[in-house]
C-alpha positions in Angstrom: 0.0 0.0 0.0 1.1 3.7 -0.1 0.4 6.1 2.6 0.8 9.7 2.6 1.3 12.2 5.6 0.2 14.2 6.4 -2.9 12.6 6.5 -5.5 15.4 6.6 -7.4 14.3 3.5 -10.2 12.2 4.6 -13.3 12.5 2.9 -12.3 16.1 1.3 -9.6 14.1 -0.8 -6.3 15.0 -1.4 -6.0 18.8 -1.0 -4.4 20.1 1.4 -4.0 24.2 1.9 -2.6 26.4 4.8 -1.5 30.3 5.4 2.2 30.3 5.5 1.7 33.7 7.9 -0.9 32.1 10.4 0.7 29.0 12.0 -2.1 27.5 13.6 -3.0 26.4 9.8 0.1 24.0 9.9 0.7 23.4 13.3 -1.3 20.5 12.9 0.3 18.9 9.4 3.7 19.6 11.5 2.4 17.3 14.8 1.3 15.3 12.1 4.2 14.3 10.8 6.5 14.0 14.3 4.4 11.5 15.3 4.5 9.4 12.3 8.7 10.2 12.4 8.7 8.8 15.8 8.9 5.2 14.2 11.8 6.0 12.2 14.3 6.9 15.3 17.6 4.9 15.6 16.5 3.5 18.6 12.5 2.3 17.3 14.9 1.0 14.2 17.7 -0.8 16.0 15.6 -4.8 15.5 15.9 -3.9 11.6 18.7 -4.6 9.4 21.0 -2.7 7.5 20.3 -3.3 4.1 22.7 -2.8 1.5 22.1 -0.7 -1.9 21.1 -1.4 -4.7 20.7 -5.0 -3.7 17.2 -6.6 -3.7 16.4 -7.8 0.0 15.0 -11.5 -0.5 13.6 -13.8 2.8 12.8 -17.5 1.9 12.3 -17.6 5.5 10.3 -15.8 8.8 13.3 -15.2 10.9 11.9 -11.8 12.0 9.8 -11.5 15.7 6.8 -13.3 15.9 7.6 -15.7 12.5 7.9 -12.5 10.3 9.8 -11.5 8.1 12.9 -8.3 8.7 12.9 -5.4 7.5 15.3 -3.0 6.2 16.5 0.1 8.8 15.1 3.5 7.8 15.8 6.3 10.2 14.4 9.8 9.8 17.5 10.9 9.3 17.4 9.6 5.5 14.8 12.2 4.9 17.8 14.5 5.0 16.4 18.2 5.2 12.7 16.4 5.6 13.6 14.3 8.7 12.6 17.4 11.3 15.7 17.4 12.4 17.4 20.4 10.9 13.6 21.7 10.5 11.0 21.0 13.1 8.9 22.9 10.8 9.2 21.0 7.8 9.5 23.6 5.1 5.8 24.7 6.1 6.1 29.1 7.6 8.6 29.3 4.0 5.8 27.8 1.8 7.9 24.8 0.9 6.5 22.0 3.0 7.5 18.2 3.5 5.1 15.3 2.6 6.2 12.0 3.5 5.0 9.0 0.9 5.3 5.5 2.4 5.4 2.4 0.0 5.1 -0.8 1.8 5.6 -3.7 -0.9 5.3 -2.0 -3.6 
């Protein structure tokens, strides 16, 4: 599936629209995406692997917890300037923001 975050769309659909001078329009989108972030620490990471590059990630097997399979490590950190780290704000009060796109087995 593919998941998007913010996730403000609901039954509107996909449009989403704030005031770059007013931040209690984005506040929200900004919360938003922290939490979701919060599963891509290091530390919520460290029982994933370290998957190489360019290299397809094949499991014949359920070795992960619970008979799953592993997953690769992603820290927030990869997002690079859309991680909140050097920008808690994500891009939003300078009318560039940050929208996250997830693909899981895609």
């Amino acid at each position: 599936g593919v998941t998007l975050r913010p996730d403000v769309y609901g039954a509107r659909g996909l449009q989403i629209y704030y005031n770059v001078s007013d931040n209690k329009t984005w506040e929200g989108l900004v919360t938003t995406l922290h939490t979701f972030l919060t599963a891509y620490t290091p530390a919520a990471q460290h029982l994933n692997i370290s998957c190489t590059n360019n290299t397809y990630f094949i499991q014949d097997t359920f070795d992960g917890p619970n008979k799953t399979k592993l997953s690769c490590k992603f820290t927030s950190d990869m997002l690079q300037n859309c991680s909140g780290i050097t920008d808690p704000t994500f891009g939003f009060p300078e009318g560039k923001p940050c929208f996250i796109i997830k693909m899981n087995r895609v």
